[in-house]
N, C-alpha and C positions, 0 to 999 in steps of 0.2 A: 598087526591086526588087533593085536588084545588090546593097546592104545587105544585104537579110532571106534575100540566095542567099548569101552570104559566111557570115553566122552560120549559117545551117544547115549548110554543106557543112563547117565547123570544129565544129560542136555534134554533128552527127551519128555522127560519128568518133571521137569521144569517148566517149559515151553507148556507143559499141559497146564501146571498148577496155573503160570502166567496168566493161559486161556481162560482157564475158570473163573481165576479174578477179577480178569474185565471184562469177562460176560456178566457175571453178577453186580460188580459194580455198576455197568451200563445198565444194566436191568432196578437197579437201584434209582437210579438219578431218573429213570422213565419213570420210577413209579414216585419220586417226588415230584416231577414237573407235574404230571397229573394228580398229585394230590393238591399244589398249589390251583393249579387250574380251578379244580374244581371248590374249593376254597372260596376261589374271586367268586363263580358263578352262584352260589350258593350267597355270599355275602350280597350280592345283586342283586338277587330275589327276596332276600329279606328286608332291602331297602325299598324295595319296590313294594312288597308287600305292607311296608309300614305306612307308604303313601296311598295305597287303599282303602289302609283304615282311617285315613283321613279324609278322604274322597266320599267315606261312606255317610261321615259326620258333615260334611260343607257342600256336598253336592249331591243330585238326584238325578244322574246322566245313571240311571244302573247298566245297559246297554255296554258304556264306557267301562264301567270298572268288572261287570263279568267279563270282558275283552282283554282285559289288566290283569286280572286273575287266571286266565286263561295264560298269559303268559307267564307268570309265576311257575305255575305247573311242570311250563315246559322247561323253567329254569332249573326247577329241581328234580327235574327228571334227568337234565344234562349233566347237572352236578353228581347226581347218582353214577350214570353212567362213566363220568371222569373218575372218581373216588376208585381207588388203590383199593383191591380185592380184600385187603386185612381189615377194612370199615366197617361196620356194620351195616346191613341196610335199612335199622333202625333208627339209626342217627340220619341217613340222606331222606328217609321221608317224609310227603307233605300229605295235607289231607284237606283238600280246599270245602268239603262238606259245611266247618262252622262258618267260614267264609261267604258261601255263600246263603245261608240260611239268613246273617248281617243284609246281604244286597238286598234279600227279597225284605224281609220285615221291611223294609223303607222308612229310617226314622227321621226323625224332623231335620230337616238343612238349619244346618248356623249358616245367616248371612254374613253377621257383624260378630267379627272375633273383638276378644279379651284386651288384648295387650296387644304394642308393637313386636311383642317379641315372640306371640301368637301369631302376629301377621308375618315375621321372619321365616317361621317356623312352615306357614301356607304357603307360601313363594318356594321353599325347599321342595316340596312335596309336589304341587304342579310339575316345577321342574324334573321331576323325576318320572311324573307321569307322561313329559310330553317326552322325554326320551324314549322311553317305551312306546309310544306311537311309533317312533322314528323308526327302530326295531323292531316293530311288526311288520310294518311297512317293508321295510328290508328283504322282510321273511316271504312276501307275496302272501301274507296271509290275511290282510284287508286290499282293498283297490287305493288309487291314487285320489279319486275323488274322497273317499271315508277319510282314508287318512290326513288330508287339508280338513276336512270337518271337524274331526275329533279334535285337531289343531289349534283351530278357530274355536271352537265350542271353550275348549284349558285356558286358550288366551282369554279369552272374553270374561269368562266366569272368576278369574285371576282377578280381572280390572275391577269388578266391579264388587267384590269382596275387599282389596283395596280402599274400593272411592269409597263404599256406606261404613267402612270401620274409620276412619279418617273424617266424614262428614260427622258420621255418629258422638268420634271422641268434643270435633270441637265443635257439637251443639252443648256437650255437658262441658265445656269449658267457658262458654257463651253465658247457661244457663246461671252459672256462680259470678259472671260478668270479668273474665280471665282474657281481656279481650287478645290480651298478645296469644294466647296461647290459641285462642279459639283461633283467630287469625291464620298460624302457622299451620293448625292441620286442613283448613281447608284451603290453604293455599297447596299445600302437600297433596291433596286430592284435585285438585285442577291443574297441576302440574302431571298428576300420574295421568290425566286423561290427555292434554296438549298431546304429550309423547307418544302416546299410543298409536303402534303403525298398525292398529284397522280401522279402518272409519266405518260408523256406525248409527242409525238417522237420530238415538237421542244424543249425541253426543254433545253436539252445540250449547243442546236443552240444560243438561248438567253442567258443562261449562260454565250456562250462566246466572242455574240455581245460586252454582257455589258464589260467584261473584256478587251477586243480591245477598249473599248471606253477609259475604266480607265488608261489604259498603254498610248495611244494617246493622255492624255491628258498631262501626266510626260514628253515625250517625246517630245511635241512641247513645254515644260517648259525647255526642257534639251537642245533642238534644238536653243533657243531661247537666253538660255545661254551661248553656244559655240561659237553662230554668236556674241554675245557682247565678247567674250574673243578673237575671232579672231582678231576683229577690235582695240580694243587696243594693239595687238600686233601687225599689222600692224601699226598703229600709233607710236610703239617704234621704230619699224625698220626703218620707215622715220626718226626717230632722230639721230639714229646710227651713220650715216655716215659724216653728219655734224661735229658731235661731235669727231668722230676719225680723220677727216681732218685738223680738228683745233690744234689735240694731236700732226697730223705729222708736222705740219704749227710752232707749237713752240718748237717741240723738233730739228727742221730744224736750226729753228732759234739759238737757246742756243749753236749747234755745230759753226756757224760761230766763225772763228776768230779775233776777237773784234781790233788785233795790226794791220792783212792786211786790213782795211777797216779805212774809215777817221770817222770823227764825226757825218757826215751825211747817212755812209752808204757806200758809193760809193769806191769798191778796188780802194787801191792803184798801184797793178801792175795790169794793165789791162790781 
């Protein structure tokens, strides 16, 4: 008996510490999954957040982005609530106040961006807002119908931010007479509307601005050609006749007869 009381009172003690261990351990790895968790979600609203302030700059849908913002909110409100109780809740808070104080000022729309790499930059950011749609949507927190609009409304506004920065670059490449380059980006802009899966009634129309641009510009390249071929041709015609006067001036000469004329020239029989 003293045996089977010895192993127990040493087995017992053990099996408890065991317990402990992987309760806390497990207790551990919950509160990392949940901090990564909330991590992601936290990092998703400030991506999203950064595509608002670009929405606020390119576009005037406010409607759209207090709807955007409203999501944000609930982003960081999720991420609060994921965050591992040793966080602060000074780090998990948001305060959409300056946010929307932006929406309402309503400052001037940029149509036409900077650079292509501006235009990169606006295609990112779309992109990120139409996900957000997608995930409201999810949420039952717009209808079916809203959410095709606000869909439509990002695609659209996308294109045509697109076509007038692209039109815009290669009117100023036009204007220094770059014709290859002018060429390129409004090709680059009449390609981005071909593709475009909405159709839309000016679409035709711009189509075939940009094509009238493209022709306009071979054609004052062709125009421009002509005037230099002209003017060398007039410049030979001024030579012409010189030249044939001079032909008749010595073959004039070669017919005189050399025996009625003295040494100096002057006939002998007047």
């Amino acid at each position: 008996m003293s045996a089977i009381a010895l192993i127990v009172s040493v087995a017992v003690p053990i099996a408890v510490i065991l317990f402990i261990v992987l309760v806390v351990s497990e207790r551990q790895r919950i509160q990392l999954e949940k901090a990564k968790q909330s991590r992601k979600v936290r990092q998703r609203a400030e991506v999203l957040l950064e595509a608002i302030e670009f929405l606020i700059l390119a576009d005037d849908h406010r409607d759209l982005q207090r709807l955007l913002l409203d999501r944000v909110a609930d982003l960081f409100a999720l991420a609060h609530q994921l965050a591992p109780s040793n966080v602060s809740n000074q780090s998990q808070s948001f305060d959409p106040a300056p946010y929307q104080q932006k929406i309402a000022s309503n400052p001037g729309v940029r149509r036409i961006l900077k650079s292509d790499r501006e235009l990169r930059y606006c295609r990112q950011q779309f992109s990120e807002a139409l996900k957000s749609v997608n995930a409201i949507f999810k949420k039952k927190t717009i209808t079916a119908t809203a959410a095709v609009e606000y869909r439509r409304y990002l695609k659209m506004t996308l294109l045509e931010r697109e076509v007038d920065t692209y039109t815009a670059q290669g009117d100023v490449a036009a204007a220094r007479n770059d014709v290859v380059t002018a060429s390129s980006y409004y090709k680059a802009a009449r390609q981005r509307l071909i593709s475009f899966d909405v159709q839309f009634p000016e679409k035709n129309d711009r189509i075939k601005v940009l094509a009238d641009k493209t022709a306009a510009l071979y054609q004052g390249q062709k125009d421009a050609a002509d005037a230099k071929a002209a003017a060398n041709e007039g410049q030979n015609q001024e030579k012409t006749p010189n030249m044939e006067s001079s032909d008749n001036l010595t073959r004039t000469l070669d017919k005189e007869d050399s025996s009625k004329t003295s040494a100096f020239g002057i006939p002998l029989d007047p």
